[in-house]
C-alpha positions as CSV (number, residue, x, y, z in Angstrom):
1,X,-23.0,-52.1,12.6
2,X,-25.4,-49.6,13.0
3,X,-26.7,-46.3,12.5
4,X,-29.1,-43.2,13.8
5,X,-30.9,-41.7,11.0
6,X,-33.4,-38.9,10.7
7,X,-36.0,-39.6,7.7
8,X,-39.0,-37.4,7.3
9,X,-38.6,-35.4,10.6
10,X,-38.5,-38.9,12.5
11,X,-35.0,-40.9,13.8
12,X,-34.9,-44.3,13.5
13,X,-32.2,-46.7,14.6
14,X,-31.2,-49.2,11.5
15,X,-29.2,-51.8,10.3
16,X,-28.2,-53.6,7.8
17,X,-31.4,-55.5,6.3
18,X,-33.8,-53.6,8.7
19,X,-37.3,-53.0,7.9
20,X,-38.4,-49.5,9.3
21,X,-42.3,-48.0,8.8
22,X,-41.6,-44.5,8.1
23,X,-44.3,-42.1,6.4
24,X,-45.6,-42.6,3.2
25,X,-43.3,-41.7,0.2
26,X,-44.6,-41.2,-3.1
27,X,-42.9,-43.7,-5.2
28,X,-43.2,-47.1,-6.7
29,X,-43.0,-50.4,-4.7
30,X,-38.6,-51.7,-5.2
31,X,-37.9,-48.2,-6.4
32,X,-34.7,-47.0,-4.1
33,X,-34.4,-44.6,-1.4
34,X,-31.4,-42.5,-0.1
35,X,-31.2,-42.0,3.2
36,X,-28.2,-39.4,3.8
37,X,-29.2,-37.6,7.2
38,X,-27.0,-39.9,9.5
39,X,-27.1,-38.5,13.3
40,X,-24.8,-41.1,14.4
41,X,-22.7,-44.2,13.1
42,X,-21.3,-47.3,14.9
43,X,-19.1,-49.6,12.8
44,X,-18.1,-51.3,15.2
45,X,-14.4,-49.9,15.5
46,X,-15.4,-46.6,15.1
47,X,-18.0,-44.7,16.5
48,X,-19.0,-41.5,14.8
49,X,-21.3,-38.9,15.8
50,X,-22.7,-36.1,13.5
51,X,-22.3,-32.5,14.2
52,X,-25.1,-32.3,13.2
53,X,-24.8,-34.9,10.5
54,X,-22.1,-37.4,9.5
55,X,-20.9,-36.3,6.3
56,X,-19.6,-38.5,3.4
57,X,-22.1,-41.5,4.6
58,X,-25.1,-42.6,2.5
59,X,-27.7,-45.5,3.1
60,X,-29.3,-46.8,0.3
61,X,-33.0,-48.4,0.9
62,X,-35.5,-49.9,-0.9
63,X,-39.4,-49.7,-0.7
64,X,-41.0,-52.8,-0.1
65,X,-44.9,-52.1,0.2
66,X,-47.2,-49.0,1.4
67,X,-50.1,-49.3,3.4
68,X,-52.0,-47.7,5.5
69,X,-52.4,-48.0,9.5
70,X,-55.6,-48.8,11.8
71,X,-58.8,-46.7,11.8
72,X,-58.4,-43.8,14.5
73,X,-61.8,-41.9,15.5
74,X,-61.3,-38.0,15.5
75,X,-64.6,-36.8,17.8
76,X,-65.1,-33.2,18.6
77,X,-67.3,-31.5,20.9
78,X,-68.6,-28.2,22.6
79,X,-70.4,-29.0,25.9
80,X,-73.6,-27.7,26.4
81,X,-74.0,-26.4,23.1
82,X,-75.1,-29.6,21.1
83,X,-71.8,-29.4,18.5
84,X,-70.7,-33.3,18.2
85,X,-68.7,-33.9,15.0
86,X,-67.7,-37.8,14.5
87,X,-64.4,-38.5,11.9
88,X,-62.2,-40.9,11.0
89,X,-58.9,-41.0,9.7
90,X,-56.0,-43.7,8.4
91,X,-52.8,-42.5,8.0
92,X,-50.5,-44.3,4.8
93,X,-47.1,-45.2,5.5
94,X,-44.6,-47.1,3.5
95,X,-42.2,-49.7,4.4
96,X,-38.4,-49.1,3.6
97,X,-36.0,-52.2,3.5
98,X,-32.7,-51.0,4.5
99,X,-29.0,-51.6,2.8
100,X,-25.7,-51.3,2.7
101,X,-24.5,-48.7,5.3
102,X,-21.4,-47.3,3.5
103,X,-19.1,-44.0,2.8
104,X,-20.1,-41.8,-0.4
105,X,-17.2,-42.0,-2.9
106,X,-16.1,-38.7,-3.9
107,X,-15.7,-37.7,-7.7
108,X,-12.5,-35.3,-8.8
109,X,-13.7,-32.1,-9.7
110,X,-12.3,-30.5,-13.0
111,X,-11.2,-28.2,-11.2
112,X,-8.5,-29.9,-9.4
113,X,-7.9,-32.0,-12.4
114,X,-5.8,-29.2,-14.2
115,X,-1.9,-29.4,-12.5
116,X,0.1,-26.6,-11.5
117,X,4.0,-26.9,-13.0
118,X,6.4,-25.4,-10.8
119,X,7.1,-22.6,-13.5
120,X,3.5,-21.4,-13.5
121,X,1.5,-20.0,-10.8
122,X,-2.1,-20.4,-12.5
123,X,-3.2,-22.4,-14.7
124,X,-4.4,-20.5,-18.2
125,X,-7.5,-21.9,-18.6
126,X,-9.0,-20.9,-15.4
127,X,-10.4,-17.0,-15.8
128,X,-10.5,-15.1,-12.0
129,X,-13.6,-14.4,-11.4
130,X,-15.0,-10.3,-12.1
131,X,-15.7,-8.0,-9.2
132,X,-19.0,-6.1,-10.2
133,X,-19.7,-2.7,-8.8
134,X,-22.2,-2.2,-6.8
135,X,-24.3,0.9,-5.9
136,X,-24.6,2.3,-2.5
137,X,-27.7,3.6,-1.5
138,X,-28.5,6.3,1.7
139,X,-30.8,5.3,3.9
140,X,-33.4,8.5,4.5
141,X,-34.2,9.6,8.0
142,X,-36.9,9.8,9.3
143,X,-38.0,13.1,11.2
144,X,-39.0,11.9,15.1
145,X,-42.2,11.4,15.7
146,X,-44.2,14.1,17.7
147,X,-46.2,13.0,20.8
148,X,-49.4,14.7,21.5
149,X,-49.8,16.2,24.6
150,X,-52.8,15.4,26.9
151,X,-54.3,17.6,29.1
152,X,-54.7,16.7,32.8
153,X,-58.6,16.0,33.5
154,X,-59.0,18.1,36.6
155,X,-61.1,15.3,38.7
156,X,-64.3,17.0,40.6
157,X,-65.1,16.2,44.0
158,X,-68.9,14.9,45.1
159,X,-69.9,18.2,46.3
160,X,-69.4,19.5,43.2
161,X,-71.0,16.9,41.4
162,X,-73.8,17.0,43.4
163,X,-74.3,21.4,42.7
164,X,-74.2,20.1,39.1
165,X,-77.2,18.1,39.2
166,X,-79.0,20.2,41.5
167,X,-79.0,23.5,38.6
């Protein structure tokens, strides 16, 4: 039994007592962990796919540790302009110990607690719910926009060009 699961914009494929590295979460070391975006379960009988996401399935995790992950060297530079900048960085990440794959029970509603008898066609405690009015507004038109009109530039030849500069 498996499943495909999308946490923090990653998938990851689990199972039952799996130990995934995902990014770091920002709670307490054995505090528990939902996992409800399921892409994709296998049972084993059944195989269900998400569209986009299984509904009524839940995975609950645990967090076993944080940490954080090798050194990586960040180096920037302009050539042949003398810019060289040198960084590093570690990026945290936190290990999640994965449960019991299982369906989400659903609660009744109160809702569909109250019975309808055959003689009555609503229940009396529910109230329908008010319309409210609302207000139309116009929308205002806009008077078109007016294009201004350029003049053709009449293009002199080099004779003429060469008059000009002789006066």
């Amino acid at each position: 039994m498996y499943a495909l699961i999308e946490f923090a914009g990653k998938q990851f494929r689990v199972e039952e007592g799996d130990s995934i590295k995902v990014p770091y979460i920002d709670n307490k070391v054995d505090s528990k962990v939902a996992i409800d975006k399921i892409l994709y379960l296998d049972d084993g009988k059944n195989k269900t796919v998400g569209d986009p996401l299984v509904k009524g399935v839940k995975i609950d995790s645990k967090i076993e540790s944080h940490g954080r992950g090798r050194k990586i060297i960040v180096f920037k530079f302009k050539r042949r302009k003398g810019y060289q900048k040198k960084n590093t960085h570690r990026q945290e990440y936190s290990i999640l110990k994965i449960g019991k794959l299982g369906k989400v029970k659903k609660t009744p509603s109160k809702k569909s607690e109250i019975k309808v008898t055959e003689t009555q066609t609503k229940p009396k405690n529910i109230a329908a719910p008010k319309k409210t009015a609302s207000k139309k507004t116009t929308a205002k038109k806009s008077a078109p926009k007016k294009t201004a009109v350029k003049k053709p530039t009449a293009k002199k030849s080099a004779a003429e060009k060469q008059k000009e500069t002789k006066e």
